[in-house]
DSSP file (Angstrom, degrees, kcal/mol; ACC not computed):
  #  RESIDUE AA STRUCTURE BP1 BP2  ACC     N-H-->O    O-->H-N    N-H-->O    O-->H-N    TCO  KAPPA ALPHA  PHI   PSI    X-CA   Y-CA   Z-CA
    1    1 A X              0   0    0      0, 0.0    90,-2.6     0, 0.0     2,-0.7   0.000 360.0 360.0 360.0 157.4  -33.4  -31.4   -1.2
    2    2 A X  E     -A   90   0A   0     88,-0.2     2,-0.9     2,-0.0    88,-0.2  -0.817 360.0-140.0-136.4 118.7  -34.1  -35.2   -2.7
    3    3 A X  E     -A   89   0A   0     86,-0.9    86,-1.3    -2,-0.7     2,-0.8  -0.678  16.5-179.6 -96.4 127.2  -35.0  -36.5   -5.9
    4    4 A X  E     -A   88   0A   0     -2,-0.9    84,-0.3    84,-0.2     2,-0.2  -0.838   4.5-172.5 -99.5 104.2  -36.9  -38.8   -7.0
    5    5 A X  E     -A   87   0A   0     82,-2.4    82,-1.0    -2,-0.8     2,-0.6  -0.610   5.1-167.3 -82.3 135.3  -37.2  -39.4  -10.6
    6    6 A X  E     -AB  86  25A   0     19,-2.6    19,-1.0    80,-0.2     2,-0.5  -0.926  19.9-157.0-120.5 141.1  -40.1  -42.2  -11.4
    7    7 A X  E     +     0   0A   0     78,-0.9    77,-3.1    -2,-0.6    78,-0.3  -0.934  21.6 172.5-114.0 138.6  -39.1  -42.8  -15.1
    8    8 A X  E     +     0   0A   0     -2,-0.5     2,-0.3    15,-0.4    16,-0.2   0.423  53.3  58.4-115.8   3.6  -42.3  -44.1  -16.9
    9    9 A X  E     - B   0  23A   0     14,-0.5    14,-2.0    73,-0.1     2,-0.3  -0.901  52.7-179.6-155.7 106.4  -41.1  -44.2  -20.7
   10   10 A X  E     + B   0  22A   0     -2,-0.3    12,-0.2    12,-0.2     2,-0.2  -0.612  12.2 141.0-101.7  89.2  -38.4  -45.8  -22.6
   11   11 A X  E     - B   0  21A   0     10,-2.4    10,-5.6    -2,-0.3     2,-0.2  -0.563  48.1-101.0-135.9 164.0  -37.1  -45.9  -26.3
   12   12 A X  E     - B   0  20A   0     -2,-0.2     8,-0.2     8,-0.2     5,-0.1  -0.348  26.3-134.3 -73.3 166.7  -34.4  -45.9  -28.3
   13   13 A X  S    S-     0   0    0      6,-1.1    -1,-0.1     3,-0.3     7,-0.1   0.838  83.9  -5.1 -99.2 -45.4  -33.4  -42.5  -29.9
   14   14 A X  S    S-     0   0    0      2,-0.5    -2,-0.1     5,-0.2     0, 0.0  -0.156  85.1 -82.2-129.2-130.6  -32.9  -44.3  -33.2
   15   15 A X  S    S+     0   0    0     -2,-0.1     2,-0.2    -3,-0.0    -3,-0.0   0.241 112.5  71.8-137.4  -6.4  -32.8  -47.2  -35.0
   16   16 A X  S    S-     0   0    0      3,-0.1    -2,-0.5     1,-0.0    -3,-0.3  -0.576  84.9-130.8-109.5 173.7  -28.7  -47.7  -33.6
   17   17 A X  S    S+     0   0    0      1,-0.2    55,-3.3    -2,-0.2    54,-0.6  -0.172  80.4 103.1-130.6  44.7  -28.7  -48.6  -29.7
   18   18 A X  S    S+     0   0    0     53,-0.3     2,-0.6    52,-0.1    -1,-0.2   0.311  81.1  35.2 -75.4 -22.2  -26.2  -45.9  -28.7
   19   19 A X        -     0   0    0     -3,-0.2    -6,-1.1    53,-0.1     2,-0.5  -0.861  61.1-167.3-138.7 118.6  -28.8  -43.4  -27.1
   20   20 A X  E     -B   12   0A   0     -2,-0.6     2,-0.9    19,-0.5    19,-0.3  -0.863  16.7-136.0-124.1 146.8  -32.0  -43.8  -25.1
   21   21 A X  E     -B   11   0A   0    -10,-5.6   -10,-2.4    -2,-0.5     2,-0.5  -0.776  23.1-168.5-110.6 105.1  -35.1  -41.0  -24.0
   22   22 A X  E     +BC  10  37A   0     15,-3.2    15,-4.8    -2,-0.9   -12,-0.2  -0.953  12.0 170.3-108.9 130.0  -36.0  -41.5  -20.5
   23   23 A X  E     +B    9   0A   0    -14,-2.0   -14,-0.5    -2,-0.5   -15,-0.4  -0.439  15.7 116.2-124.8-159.8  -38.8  -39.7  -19.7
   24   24 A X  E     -     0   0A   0     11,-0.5    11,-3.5   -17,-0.2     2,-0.3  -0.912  53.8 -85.6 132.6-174.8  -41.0  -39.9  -16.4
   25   25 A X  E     -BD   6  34A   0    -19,-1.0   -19,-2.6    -2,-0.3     9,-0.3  -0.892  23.9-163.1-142.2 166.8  -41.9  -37.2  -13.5
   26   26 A X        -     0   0    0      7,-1.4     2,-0.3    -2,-0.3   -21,-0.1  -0.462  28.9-105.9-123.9 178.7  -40.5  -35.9  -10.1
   27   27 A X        -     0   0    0     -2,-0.2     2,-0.3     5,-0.2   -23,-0.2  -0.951  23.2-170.3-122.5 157.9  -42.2  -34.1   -7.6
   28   28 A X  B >   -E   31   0B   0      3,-2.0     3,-1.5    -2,-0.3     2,-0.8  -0.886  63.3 -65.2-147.6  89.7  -42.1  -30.8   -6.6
   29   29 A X  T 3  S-     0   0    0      1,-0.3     3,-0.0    -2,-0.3    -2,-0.0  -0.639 127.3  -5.3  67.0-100.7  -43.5  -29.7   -3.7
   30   30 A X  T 3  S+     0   0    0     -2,-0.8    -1,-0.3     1,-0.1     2,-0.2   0.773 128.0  84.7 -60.9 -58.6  -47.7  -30.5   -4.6
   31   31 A X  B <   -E   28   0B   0     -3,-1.5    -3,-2.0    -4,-0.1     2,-0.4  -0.596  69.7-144.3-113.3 169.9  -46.6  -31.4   -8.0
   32   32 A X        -     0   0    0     -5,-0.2    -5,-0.2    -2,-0.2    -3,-0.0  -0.797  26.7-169.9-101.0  95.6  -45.4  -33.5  -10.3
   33   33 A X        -     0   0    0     -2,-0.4    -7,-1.4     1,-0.2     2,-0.4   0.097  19.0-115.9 -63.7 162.2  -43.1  -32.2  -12.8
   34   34 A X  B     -D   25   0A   0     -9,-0.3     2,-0.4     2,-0.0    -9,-0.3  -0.860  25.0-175.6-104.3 137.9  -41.9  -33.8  -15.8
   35   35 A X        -     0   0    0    -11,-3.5   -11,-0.5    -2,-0.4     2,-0.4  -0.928  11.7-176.6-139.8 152.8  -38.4  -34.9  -17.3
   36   36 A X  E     -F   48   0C   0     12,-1.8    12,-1.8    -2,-0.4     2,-0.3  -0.992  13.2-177.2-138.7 148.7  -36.9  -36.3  -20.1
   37   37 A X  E     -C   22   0C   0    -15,-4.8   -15,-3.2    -2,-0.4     2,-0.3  -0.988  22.7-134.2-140.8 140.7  -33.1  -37.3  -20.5
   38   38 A X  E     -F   45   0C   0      7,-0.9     7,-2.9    -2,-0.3   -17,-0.2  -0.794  22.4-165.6 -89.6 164.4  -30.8  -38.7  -23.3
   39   39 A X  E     +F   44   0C   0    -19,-0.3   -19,-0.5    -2,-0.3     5,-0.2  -0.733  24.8 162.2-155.4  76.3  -28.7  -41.4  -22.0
   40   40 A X        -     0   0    0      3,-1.8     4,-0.1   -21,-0.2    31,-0.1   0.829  58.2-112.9 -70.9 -22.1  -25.9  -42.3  -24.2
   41   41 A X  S    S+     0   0    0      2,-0.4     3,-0.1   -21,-0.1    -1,-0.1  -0.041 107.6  47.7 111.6 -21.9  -24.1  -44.1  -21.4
   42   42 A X  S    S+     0   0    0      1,-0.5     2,-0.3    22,-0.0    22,-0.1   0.538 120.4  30.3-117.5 -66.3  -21.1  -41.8  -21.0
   43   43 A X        -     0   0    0      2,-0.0    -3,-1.8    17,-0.0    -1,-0.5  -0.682  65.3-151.5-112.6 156.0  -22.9  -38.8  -20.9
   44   44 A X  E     -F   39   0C   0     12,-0.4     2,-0.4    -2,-0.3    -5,-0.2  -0.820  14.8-166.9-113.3 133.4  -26.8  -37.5  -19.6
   45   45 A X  E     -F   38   0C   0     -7,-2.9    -7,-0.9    -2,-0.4     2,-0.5  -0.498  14.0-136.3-133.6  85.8  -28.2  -34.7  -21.4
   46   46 A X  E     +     0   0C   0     -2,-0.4    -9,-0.2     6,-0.2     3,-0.1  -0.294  28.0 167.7 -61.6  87.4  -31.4  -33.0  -19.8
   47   47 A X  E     +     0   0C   0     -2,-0.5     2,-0.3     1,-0.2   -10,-0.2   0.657  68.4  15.7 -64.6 -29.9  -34.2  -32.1  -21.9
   48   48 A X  E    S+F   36   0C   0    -12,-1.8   -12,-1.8     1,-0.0    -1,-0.2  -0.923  90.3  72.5-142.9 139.0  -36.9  -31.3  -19.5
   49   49 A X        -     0   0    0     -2,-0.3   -14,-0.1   -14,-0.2   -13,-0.1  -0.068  49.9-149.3 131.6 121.7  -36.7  -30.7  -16.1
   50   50 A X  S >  S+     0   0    0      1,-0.2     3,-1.4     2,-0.1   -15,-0.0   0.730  95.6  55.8 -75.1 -40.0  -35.4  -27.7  -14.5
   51   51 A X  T 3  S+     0   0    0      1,-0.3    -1,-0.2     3,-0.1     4,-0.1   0.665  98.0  59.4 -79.4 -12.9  -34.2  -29.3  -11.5
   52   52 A X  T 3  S+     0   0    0      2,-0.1     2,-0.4    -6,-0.1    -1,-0.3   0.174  74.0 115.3-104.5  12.1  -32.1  -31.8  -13.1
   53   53 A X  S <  S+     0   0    0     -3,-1.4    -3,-0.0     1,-0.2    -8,-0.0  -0.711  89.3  15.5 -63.2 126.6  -29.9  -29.3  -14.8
   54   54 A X  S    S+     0   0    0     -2,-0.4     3,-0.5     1,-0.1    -1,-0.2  -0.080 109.6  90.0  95.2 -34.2  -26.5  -29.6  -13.3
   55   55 A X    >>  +     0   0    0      1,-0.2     4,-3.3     2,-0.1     3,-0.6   0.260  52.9 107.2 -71.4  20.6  -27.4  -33.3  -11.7
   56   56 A X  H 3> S+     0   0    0      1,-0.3     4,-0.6     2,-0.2   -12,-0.4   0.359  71.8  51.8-109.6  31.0  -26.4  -35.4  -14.5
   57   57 A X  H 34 S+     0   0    0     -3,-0.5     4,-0.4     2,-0.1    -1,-0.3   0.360 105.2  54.6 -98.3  -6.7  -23.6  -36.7  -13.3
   58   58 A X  H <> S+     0   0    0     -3,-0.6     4,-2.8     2,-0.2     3,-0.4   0.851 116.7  43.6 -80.1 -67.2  -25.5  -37.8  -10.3
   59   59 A X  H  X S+     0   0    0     -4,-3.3     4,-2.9     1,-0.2     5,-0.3   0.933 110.9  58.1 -47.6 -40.1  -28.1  -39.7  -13.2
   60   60 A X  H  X S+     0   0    0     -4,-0.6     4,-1.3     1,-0.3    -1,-0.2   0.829 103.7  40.8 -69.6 -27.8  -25.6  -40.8  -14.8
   61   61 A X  H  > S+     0   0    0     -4,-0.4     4,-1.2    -3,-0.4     5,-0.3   0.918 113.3  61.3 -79.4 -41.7  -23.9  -42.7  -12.5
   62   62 A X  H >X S+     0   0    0     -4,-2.8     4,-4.3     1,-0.2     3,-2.7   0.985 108.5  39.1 -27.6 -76.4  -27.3  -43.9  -11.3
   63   63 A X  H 3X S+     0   0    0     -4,-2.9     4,-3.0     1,-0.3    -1,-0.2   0.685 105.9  62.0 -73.2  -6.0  -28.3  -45.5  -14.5
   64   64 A X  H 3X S+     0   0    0     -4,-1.3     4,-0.6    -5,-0.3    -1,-0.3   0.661 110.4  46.6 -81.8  -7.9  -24.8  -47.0  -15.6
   65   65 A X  H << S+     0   0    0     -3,-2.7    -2,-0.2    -4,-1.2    -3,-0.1   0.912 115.8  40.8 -75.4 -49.6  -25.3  -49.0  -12.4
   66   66 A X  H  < S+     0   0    0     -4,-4.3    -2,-0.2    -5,-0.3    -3,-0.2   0.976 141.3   8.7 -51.5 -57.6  -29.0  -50.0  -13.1
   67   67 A X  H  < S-     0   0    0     -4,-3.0     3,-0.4     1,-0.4    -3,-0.2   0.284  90.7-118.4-129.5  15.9  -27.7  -50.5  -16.8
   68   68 A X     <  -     0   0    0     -4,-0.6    -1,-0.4     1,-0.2    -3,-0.1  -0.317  42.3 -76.6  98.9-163.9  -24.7  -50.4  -17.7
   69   69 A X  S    S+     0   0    0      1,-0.2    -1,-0.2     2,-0.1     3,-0.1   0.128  78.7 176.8-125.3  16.8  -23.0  -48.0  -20.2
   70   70 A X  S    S-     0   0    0      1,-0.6    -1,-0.2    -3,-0.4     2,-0.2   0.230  72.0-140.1  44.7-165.6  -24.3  -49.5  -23.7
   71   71 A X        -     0   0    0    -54,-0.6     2,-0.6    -3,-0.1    -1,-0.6   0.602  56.0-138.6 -66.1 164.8  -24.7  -49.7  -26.3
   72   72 A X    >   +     0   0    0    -55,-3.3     3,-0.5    -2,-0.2   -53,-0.1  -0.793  41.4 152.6-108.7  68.5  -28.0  -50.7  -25.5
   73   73 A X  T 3   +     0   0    0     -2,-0.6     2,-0.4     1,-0.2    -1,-0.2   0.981  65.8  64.6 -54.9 -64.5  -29.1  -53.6  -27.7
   74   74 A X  T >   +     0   0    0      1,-0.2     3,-2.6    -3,-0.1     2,-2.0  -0.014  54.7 164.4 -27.0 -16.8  -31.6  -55.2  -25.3
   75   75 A X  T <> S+     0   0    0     -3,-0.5     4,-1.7    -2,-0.4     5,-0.2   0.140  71.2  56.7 -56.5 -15.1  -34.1  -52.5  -25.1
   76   76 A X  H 3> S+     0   0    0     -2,-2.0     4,-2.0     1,-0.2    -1,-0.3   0.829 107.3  46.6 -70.0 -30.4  -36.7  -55.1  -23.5
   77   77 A X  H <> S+     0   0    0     -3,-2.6     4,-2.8     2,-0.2    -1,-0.2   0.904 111.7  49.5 -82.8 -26.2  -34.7  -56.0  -20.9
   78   78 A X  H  > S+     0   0    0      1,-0.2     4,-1.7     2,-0.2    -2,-0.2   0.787 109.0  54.9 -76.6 -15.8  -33.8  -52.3  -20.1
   79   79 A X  H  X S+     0   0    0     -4,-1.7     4,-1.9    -5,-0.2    -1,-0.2   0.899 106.6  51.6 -81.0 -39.1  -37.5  -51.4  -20.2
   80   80 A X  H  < S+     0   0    0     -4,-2.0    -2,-0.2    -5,-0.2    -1,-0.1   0.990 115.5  41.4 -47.5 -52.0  -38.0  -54.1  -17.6
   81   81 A X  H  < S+     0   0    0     -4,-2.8    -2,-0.2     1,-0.2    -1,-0.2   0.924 125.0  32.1 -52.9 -56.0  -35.3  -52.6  -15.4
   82   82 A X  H >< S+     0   0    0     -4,-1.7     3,-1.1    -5,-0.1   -75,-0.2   0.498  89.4 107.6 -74.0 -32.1  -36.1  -48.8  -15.8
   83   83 A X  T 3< S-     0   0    0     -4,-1.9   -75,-0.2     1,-0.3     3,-0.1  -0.446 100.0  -6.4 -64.3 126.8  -39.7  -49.1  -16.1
   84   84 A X  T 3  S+     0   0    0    -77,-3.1    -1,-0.3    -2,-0.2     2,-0.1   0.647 100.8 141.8  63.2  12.8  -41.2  -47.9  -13.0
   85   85 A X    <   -     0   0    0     -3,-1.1   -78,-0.9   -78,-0.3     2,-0.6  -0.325  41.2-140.5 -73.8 142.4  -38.0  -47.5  -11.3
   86   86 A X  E     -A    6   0A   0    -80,-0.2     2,-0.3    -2,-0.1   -80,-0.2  -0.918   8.6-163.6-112.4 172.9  -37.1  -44.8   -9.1
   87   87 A X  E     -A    5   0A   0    -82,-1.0   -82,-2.4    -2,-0.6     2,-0.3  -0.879   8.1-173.3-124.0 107.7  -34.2  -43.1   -8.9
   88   88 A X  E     +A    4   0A   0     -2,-0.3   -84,-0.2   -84,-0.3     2,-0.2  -0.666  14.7 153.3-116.8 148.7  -33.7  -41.2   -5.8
   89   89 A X  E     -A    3   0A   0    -86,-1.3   -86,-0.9    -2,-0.3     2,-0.5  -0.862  42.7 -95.7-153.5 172.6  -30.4  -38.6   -5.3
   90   90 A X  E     -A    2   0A   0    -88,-0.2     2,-0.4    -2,-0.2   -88,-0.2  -0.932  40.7-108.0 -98.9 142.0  -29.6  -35.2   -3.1
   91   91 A X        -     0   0    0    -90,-2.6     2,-0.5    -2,-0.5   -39,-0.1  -0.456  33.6-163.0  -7.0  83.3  -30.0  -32.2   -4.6
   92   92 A X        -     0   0    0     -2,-0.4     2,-0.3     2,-0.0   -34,-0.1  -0.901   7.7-152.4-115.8 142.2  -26.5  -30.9   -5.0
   93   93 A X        -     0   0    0     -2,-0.5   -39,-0.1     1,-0.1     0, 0.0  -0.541  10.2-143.0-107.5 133.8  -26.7  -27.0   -5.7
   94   94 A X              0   0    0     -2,-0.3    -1,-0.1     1,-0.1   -40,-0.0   0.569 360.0 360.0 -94.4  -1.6  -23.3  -25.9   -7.9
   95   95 A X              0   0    0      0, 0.0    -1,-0.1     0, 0.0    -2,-0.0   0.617 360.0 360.0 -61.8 360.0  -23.3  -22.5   -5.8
């Protein structure tokens, strides 16, 4: 199966530029589902989205290519990058 994650939302987690909440939707079948991830750079930590449990080493290596591995100062330029971005992977099952 293949995902595409459309991320529509980006912010800093706090006022330090060590973590950012990407949020944004998939699809699933007729609909579109919703996800949110922290994204410290080393590690992805999935807050919503069922389907992205167990893929976040797949995201993660996605988004340290789009953006590197912080800290994240920039945040304008990483909403340019990210904004409206897809991110497409396979589906890897851990059975």
């Amino acid at each position: 199966m293949h995902i595409n994650l459309y991320i529509s939302n980006v912010k800093p987690k706090n006022k330090y530029a060590y973590t950012l909440i990407i949020k944004g939707t998939y699809p699933v079948g007729h609909e579109s589902k919703p996800f949110e991830i922290d994204y410290t750079g080393v590690d992805v930590l999935v807050k919503k989205g069922d389907y992205l449990k167990d893929q976040e080493n797949i995201i993660k290596e996605k988004l340290a290519n789009l953006i590197g591995k912080g800290p994240f100062e920039n945040i304008e330029e990483i909403k340019e990058t990210l904004l409206g971005e897809r991110i497409g992977f396979e589906y890897k099952s851990k059975y």
